[in-house]
N, C-alpha and C positions, 0 to 999 in steps of 0.2 A: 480519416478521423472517424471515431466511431457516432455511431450516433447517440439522441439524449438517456434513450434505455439503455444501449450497451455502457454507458458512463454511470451511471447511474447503478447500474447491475456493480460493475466493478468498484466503485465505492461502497456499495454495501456489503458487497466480499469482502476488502480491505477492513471495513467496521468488525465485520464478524469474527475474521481473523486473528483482529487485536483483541477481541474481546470488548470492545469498547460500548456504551450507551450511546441513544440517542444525547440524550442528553452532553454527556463529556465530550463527544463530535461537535459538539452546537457549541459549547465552551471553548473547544480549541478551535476552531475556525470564525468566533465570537459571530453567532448568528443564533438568531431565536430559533429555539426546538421545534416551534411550528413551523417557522418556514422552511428547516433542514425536512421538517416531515413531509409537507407536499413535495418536496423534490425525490424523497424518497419514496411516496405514492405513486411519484409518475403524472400528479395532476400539475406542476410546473416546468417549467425546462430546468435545468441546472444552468445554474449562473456563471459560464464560461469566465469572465472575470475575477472569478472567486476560487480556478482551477487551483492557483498557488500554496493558498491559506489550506485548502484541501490535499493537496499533495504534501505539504511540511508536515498536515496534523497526522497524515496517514503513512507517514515513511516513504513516499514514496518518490516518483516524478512527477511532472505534470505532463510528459510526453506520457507515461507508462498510464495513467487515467483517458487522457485523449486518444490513444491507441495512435501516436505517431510512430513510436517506437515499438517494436513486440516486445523489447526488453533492452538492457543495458552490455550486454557480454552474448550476442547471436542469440541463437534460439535456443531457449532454454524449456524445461518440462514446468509441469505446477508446484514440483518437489523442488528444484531449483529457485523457483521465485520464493514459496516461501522460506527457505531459509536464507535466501536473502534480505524477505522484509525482517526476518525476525533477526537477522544478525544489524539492521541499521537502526535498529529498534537500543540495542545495546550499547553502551558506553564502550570507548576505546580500548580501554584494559581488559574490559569482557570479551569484544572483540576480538582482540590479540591470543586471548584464553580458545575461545573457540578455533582462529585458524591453527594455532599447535595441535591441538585437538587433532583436527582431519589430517593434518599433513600427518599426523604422528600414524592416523589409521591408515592411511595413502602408502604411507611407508610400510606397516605392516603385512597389509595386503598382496604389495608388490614382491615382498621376498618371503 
């Protein structure tokens, strides 16, 4: 498990990612801007408890925050995860849009 800084780092990568505020993080994991902010100072622990509500608002897991997991599909690059957060980010039919998409370049590629 990683410890309170590397969690802590990686939720704010994941913030940054999305582009998101302090604030709209605080919204979606319904917790006061202040208290998201000392955890993101580093002057709190992060509230392991609260791993869930942070993984749901961030796309992401709660294994891939805690660092149980390196990722979900073996090891992957930084360009790998993120188009994966940003494809879970996406509605179904957008989804479906993007993988025709790569298979279609996959295909071109190949021949």
């Amino acid at each position: 498990m990683k410890t309170n800084d590397e969690i802590v780092d990686t939720l704010i990568e994941l913030k940054n990612e999305q582009h998101l505020t302090l604030s709209e993080l605080a919204r979606r994991v319904n917790m006061a801007k202040s208290a998201l902010s000392r955890y993101f100072n580093k002057t709190r622990e992060f509230p392991l408890n609260n791993v869930d509500a942070f993984a749901k608002a961030l796309h992401t897991t709660p294994e891939y925050i805690l660092g149980f997991k390196e990722n979900e599909i073996g090891s992957l690059t930084d360009s790998d995860r993120r188009i994966l957060r940003i494809n879970k980010m996406l509605s179904s039919d957008r989804q479906e849009k993007v993988y025709n998409y790569a298979s279609d370049q996959l295909d071109e590629q190949n021949n």
